[in-house]
C-alpha positions in Angstrom: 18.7 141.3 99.4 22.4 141.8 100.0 23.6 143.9 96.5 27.1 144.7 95.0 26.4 148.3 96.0 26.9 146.9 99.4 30.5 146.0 99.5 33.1 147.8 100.6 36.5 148.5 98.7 38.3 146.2 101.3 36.0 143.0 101.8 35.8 143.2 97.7 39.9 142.5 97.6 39.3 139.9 100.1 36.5 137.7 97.7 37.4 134.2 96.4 39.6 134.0 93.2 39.8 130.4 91.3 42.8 132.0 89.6 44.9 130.9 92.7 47.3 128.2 93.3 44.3 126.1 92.9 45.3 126.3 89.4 48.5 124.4 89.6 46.7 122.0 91.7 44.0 121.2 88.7 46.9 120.7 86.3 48.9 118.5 88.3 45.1 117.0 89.1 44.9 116.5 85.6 48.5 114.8 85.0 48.0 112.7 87.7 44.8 111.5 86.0 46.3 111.2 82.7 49.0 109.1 84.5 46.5 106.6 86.5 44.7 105.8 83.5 48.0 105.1 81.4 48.6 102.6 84.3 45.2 101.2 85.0 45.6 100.1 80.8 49.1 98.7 81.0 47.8 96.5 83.8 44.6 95.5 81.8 47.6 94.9 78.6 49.4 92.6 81.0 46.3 90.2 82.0 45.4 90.5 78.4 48.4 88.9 76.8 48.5 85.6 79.0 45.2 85.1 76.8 44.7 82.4 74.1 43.3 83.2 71.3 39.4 80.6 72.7 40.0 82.8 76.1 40.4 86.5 73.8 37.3 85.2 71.7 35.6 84.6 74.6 36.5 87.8 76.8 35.2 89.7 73.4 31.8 87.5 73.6 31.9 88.5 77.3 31.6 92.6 76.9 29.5 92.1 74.2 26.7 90.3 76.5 27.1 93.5 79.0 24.4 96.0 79.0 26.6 98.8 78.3 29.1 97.2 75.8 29.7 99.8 73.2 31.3 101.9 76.4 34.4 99.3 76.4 35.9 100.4 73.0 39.8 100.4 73.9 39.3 96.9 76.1 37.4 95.4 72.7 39.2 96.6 70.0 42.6 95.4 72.0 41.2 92.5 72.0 40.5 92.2 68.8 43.3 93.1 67.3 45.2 90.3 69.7 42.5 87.5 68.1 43.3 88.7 64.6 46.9 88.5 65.3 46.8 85.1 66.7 44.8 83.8 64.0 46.8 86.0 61.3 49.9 83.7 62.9 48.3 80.2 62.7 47.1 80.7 58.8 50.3 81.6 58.1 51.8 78.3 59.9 49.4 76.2 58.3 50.8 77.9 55.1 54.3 76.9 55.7 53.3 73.1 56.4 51.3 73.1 53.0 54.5 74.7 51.2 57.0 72.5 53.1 55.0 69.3 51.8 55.5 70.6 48.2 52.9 72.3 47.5 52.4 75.3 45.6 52.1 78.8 47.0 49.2 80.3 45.3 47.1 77.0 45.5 47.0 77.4 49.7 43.4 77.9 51.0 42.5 77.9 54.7 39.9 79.0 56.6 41.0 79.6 60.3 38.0 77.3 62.8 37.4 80.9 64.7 37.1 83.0 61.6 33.5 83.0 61.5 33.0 83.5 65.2 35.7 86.4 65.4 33.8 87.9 62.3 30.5 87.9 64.1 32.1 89.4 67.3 33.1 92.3 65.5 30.2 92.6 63.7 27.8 92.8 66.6 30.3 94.6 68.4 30.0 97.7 65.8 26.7 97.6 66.0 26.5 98.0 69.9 29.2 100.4 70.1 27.2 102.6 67.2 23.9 102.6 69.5 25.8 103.2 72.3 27.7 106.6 70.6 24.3 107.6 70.0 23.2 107.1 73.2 25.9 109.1 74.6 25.6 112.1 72.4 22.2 112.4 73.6 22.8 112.1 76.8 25.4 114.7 76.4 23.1 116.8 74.8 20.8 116.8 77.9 23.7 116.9 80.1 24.9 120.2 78.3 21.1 121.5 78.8 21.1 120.9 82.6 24.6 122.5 83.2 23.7 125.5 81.2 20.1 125.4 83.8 22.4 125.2 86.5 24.9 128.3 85.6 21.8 130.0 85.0 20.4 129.4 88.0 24.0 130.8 89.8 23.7 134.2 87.5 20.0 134.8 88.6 21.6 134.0 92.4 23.9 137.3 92.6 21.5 139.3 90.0 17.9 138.5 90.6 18.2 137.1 94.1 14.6 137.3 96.2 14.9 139.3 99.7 15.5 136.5 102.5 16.9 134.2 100.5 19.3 132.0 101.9 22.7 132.4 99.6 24.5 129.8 101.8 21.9 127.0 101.0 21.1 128.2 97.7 24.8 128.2 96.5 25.4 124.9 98.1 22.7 122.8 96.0 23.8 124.6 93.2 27.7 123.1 93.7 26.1 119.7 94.3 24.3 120.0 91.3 26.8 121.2 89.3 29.4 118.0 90.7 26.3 115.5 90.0 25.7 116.6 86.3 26.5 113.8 83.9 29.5 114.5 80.9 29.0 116.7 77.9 31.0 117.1 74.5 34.8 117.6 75.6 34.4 120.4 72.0 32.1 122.0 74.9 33.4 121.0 78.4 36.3 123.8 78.4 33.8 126.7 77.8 31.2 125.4 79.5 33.3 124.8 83.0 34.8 128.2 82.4 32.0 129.9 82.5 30.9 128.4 85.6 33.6 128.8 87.3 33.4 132.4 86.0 29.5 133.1 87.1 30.5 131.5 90.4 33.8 134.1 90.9 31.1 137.0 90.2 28.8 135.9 93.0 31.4 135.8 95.3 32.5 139.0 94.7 29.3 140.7 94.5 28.1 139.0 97.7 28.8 141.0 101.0 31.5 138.8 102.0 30.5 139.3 105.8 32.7 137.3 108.2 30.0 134.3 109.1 29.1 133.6 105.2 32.9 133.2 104.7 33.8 131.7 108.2 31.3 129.2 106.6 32.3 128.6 103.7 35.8 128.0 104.0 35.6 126.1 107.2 33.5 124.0 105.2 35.7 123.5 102.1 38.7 123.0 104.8 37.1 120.1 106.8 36.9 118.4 103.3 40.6 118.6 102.4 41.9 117.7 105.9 39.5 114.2 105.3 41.3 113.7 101.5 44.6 114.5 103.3 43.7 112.1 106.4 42.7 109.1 104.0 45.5 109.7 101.8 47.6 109.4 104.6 46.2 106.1 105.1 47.0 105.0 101.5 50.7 105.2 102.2 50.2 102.0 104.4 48.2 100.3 101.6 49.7 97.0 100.3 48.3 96.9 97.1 50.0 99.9 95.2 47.6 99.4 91.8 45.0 100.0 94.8 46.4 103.0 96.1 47.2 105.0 92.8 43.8 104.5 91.4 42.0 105.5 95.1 44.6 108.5 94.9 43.3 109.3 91.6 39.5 109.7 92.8 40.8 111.6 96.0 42.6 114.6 93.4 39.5 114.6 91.5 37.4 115.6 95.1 39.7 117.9 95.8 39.5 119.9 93.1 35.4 119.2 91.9 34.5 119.3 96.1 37.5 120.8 98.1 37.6 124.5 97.5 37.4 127.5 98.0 39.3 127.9 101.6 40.3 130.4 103.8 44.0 132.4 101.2 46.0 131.3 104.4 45.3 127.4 104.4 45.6 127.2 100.1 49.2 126.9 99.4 49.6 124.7 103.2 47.1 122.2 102.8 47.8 121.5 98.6 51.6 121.2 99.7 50.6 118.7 102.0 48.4 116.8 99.6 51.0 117.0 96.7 53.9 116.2 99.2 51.7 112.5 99.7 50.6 111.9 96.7 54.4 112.2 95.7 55.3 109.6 98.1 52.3 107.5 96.8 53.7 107.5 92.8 57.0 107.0 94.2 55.9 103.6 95.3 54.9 102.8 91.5 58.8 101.3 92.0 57.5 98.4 94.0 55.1 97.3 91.2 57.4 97.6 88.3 59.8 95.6 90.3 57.0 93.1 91.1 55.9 93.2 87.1 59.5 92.8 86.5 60.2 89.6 88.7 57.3 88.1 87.4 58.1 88.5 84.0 61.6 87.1 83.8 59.6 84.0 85.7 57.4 84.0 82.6 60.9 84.4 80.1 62.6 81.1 81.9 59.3 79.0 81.7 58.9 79.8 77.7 62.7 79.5 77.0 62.2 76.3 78.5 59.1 75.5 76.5 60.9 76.4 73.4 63.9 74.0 74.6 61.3 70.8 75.2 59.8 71.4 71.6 63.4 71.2 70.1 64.1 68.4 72.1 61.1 66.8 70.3 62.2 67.8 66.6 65.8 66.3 67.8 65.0 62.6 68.4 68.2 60.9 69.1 66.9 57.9 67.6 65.0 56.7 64.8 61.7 58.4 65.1 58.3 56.0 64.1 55.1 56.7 63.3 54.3 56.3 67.2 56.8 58.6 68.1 55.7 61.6 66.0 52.1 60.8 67.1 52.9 61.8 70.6 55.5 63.9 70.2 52.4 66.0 68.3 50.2 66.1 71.1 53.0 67.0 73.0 53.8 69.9 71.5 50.5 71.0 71.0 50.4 71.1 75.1 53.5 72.8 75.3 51.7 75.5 72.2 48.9 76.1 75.0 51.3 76.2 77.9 53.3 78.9 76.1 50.1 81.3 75.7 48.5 80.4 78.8 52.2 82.1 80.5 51.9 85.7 81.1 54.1 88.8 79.4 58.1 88.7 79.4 59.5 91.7 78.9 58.9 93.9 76.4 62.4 94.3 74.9 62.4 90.2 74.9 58.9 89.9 73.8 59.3 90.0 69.9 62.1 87.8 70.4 60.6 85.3 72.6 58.1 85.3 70.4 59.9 84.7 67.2 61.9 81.8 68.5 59.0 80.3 69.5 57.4 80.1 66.1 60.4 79.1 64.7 61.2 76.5 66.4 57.5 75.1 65.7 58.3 75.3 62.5 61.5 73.3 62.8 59.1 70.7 64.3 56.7 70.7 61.6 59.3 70.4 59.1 60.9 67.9 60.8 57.7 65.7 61.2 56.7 66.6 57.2 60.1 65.2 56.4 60.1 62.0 58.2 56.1 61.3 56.8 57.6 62.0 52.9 60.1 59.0 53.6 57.7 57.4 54.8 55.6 57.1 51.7 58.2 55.3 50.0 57.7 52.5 52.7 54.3 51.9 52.7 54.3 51.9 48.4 56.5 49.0 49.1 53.9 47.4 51.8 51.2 47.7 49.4 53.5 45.6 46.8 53.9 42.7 49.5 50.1 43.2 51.1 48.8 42.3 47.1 50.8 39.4 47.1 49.2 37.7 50.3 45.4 38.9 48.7 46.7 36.9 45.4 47.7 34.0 47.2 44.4 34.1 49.5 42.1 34.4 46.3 44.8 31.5 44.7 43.4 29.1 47.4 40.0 30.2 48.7 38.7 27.1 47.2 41.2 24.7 48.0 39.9 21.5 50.2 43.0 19.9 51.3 42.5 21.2 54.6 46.1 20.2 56.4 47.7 22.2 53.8 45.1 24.8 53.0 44.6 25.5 56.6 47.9 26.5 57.8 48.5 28.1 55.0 45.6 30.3 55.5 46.6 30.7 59.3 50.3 31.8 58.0 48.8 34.3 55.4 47.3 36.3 58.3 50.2 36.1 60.4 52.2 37.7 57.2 49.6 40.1 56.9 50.0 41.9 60.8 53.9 41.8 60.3 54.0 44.0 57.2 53.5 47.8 58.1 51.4 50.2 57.0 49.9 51.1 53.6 49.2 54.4 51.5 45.8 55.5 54.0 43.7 55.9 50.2 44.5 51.7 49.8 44.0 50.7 53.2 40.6 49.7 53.4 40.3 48.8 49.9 42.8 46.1 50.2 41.4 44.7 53.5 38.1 44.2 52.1 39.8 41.9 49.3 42.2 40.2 52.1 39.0 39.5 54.6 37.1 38.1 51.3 39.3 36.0 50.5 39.5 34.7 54.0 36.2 34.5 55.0 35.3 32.2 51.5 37.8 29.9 52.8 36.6 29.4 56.1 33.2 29.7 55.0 33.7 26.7 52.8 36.2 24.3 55.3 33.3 25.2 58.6 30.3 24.0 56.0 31.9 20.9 54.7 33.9 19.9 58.0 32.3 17.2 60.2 31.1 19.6 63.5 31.5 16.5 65.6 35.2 16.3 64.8 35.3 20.2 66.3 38.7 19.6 68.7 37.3 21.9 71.4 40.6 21.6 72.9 42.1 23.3 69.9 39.4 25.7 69.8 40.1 26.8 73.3 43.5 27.2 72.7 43.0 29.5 69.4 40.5 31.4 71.5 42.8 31.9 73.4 45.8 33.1 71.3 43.3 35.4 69.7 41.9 36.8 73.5 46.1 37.4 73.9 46.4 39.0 70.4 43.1 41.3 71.0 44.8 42.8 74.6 47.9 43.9 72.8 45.7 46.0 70.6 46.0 49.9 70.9 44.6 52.7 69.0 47.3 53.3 66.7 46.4 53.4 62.7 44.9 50.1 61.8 44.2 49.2 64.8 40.1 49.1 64.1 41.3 46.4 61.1 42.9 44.5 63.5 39.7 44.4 65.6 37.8 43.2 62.7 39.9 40.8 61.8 39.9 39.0 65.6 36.2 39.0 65.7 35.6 37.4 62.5 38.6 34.8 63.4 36.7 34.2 66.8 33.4 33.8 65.0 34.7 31.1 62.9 35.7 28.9 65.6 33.7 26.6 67.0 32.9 25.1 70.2 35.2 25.1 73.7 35.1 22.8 76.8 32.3 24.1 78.8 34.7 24.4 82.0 36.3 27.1 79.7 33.3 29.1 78.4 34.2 32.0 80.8 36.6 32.4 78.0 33.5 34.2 76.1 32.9 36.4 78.7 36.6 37.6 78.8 37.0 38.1 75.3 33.7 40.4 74.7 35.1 42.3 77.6 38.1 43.4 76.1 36.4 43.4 72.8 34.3 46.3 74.4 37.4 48.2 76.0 39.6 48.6 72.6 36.4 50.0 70.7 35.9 52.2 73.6 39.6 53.3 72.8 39.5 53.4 69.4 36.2 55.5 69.7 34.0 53.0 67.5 30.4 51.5 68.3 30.3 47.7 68.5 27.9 47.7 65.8 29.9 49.5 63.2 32.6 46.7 62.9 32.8 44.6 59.7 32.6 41.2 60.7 32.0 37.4 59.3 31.3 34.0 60.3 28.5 35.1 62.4 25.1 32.3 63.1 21.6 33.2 62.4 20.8 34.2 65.7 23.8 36.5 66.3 22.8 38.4 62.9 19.1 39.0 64.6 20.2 39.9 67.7 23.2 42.2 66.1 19.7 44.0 63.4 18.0 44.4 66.4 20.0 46.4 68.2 21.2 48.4 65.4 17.6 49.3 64.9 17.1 50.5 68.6 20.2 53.1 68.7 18.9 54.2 64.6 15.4 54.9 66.7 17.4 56.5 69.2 19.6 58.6 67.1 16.5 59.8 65.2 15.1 61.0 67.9 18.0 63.3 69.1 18.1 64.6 65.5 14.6 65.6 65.7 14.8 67.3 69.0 18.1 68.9 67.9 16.4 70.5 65.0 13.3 71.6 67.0 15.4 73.5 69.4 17.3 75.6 66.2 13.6 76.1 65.1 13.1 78.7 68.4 15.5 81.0 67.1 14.7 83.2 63.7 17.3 82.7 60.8 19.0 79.8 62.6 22.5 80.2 60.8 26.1 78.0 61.2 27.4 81.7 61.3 26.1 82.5 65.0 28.4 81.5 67.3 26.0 80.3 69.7 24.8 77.5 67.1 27.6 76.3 65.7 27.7 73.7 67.8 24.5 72.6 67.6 24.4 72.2 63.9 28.0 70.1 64.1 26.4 68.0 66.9 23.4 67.3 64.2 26.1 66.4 61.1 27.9 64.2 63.2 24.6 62.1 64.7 23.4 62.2 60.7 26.8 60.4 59.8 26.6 58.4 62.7 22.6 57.1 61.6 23.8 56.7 57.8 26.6 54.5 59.0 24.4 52.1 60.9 21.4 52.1 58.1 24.3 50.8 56.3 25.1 48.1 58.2 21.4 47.2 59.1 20.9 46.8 55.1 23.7 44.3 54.4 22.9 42.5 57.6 19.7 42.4 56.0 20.7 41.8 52.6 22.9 38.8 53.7 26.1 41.0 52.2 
């Protein structure tokens, strides 16, 4: 065994220091590092806020499903704080539309749609990232046991070393080890790495440095740093400079874990040399703030120019309708998505940007609530001339003399399409009384009205006007009244010329198209004047989709039975339990119609 009592006076001068410039180089190292990650989270802060607040909620449910979750803290709680914000900002606008319509203050109550969801991200969140802290610290603990095994292991090396044993080998798995073993505490990192480092600067100097251990171990250590200074090299050429830096980052952390000792001539040259490219390297970090800042005046002109559209749209030069502000609302609402879906403007203009675009939804919103206040006053005065034409209609449900009674009917409904809308509470109270009264009439004048007078001619050509009136209809409010209204007109006339019967065929057809546009089932309209058969036929199939639905219910509710406390609360069953409500309301509806059909209502 080679001892300390070996050395001479002038090979112990020449042993291996750490306290060399390779000092310098691990605090640059460590600046460096600092600086990368500083980077590396600006660029995840710039994807991040081209985010809406569904994509934010579902980039938190995302790291929450990874096996390692509770490790992304910083990404998480980033992202949390961006949902709260955004949902902090759309209560608060639902706030000032409930204040601008006259409302009190301290009577507002909202509950944001996400709320729940967000809630139970967090939640489960906390929970993983508490596991995984735990899991860490023990980890840690073990990690601090094995480094402590290791620096023992290097103390026995220069003390208790067996004869024959091979200190080159022996002091290279220990390194290895050493670069391999997992984190510990940062409370213990410091004194733990300094005591390696220190236990490793005693065997050097106790070992008898002969020429072909050293010639060994710094030719070595040197053929390392020429490879991190040959691939670094290499990274001057690289296009993508977010590439670069964060390669360049690793490369400093192999010099100085991997990379040394070397021969005292080569220390200062070949660190230089690294240093010298790595400068070079940041110095590109130019090219990607200008790139960053190019894209994000692009972003600044397409959201200024968002912002202009939507004051466009609370500008109207003309008198806005009820149509108008309809799509003027879905318009904006596009432009709303379009403005978070754009990435980051710059941060001096951000806060700005931002507050000019609420504001100007605001302006909308007021603008809209304005116009709907006036309009009020209209349709109070609608209602007034709509309770006029049921009065008259109830007047002369009973009346016989058909060439007067008939026309006048005819005229009552014409009246009745030309007067606009009603308070949306009275509208389909005042139908029902309005179809009533109409349907006793005609009722009454098809029962006691000789069928083999029917003018078929005449039929045909108020089949017609009503085929023409029934394609002009859209899905604008009352439309569905409208629809009712045609049917039950069409049912109460008779017969056509059987060389126009394909007049049948054309008017279910488009009867089928403006229920599909007006999202209603055939089977849900309120009709009249239908025969015997048509009422079975119409019970029958309103008895197949109830079987139908029921079914779909059942299996629903099977399917939330698999999982243990099914709650509206889990995110992943939220939708399941509004897809069940909605097919409940659905079934209720058509057990409703079934009945009166039924009933003979």
């Amino acid at each position: 065994m080679i001892t300390e009592n070996n050395l001479s006076e002038n090979e112990e001068n020449k042993n291996f220091t750490p306290e060399s410039s390779e000092v310098s180089s691990e605090d640059v190292t460590s600046k460096n590092e600092k600086a990368h990650e500083e980077e590396h989270e600006n660029d995840e802060e710039q994807e991040e806020t081209q985010l809406s607040l569904a994509d934010t909620l579902k980039e938190m449910e995302k790291i929450i499903n990874t096996p390692n979750a509770g490790e992304d803290f910083k990404k998480f709680n980033h992202l949390k704080e961006k949902a709260s914000h955004y949902i902090h900002d759309e209560v608060e606008d639902k706030k000032h539309e409930y204040i601008d319509a006259g409302n009190a203050p301290e009577n507002f109550s909202y509950e944001h749609p996400s709320q729940a969801r967000f809630s139970a991200l967090v939640n489960i969140f906390r929970e993983k990232h508490d596991t995984f802290q735990k899991g860490q610290e023990e980890e840690q603990k073990k990690n601090l046991e094995h480094r402590q095994n290791i620096i023992e292991r290097l103390k026995n090396l220069y003390t208790n070393s067996e004869p024959g044993t091979n200190l080159f080998k022996s002091i290279r798995e220990i390194k290895e080890d050493w670069s391999k073993a997992g984190q510990v505490a940062k409370s213990e990192f410091k004194i733990l790495n300094n005591n390696y480092f220190h236990h490793l600067n005693q065997f050097y100097q106790m070992l008898d440095l002969n020429k072909e251990f050293l010639e060994q171990e710094y030719s070595h250590n040197l053929e390392k740093r020429q490879h991190i200074i040959e691939r670094a090299k290499q990274l001057e050429q690289e296009p993508v400079i977010q590439k670069a830096l964060n390669e360049l980052q690793y490369l400093h952390k192999l010099w100085k874990e991997e990379a040394e000792p070397v021969a005292e001539e080569f220390r200062e040259k070949t660190w230089e040399e690294f240093k010298e490219i790595s400068n070079k390297i940041h110095e590109r970090k130019s090219e990607l703030s200008a790139a960053i800042e190019t894209e994000q005046n692009e972003n600044l002109e397409k959201k200024n120019q968002i912002i202009a559209e939507i004051k466009k749209l609370s500008e109207p030069s003309e008198n806005p309708n009820h149509n108008y502000w309809q799509n003027a609302i879905k318009k904006v609402e596009e432009f709303r998505s379009e403005f978070l879906k754009t990435g980051s403007v710059p941060r001096k203009l951000s806060n700005q940007n931002w507050n000019d675009f609420k504001t100007t939804l605001r302006g909308f919103n007021t603008t809209k609530n304005t116009y709907y206040k006036s309009l009020k006053g209209s349709q109070q005065a609608n209602l007034e001339e709509k309770l006029k034409l049921i009065q008259t209609a109830k007047d002369n449900q009973n009346n016989e003399e058909w060439d007067i009674a008939v026309p006048l009917f005819k005229k009552l409904q014409e009246d009745w399409k030309k007067v606009g809308h009603v308070p949306k509470s009275m509208t389909n109270k005042i139908w029902d009384e309005f179809r009533d009264a109409c349907n006793a009439f005609f009722n009454n004048y098809r029962e006691k009205s000789n069928a083999s007078t029917d003018n078929w001619k005449e039929n045909y050509k108020n089949k017609k006007a009503l085929l023409d009136e029934l394609k002009t209809v859209t899905d604008e409010e009352g439309s569905i009244e409208r629809i009712e209204a045609i049917k039950t007109a069409w049912n109460n006339i008779g017969k056509v010329p059987r060389d126009k019967i394909s007049i049948n065929t054309e008017f279910n057809k488009t009867l089928r198209e403006k229920l599909k546009l007006n999202k209603i089932n055939e089977l849900e309209l309120k009709e009249e004047g239908l025969s015997e058969n048509q009422l079975t036929d119409k019970a029958r199939k309103i008895k197949n989709q109830i079987s139908d639905l029921e079914a779909e219910i059942v299996k629903l509710e099977n399917n939330l039975a698999f999982f243990k406390n099914p709650s509206r609360e889990n995110p992943l069953l939220k939708e399941t339990f509004e897809s069940i409500e909605e097919k409940k309301a659905h079934l209720e509806t058509l057990k409703q119609n079934l009945h009166s059909i039924i009933a003979g209502e």
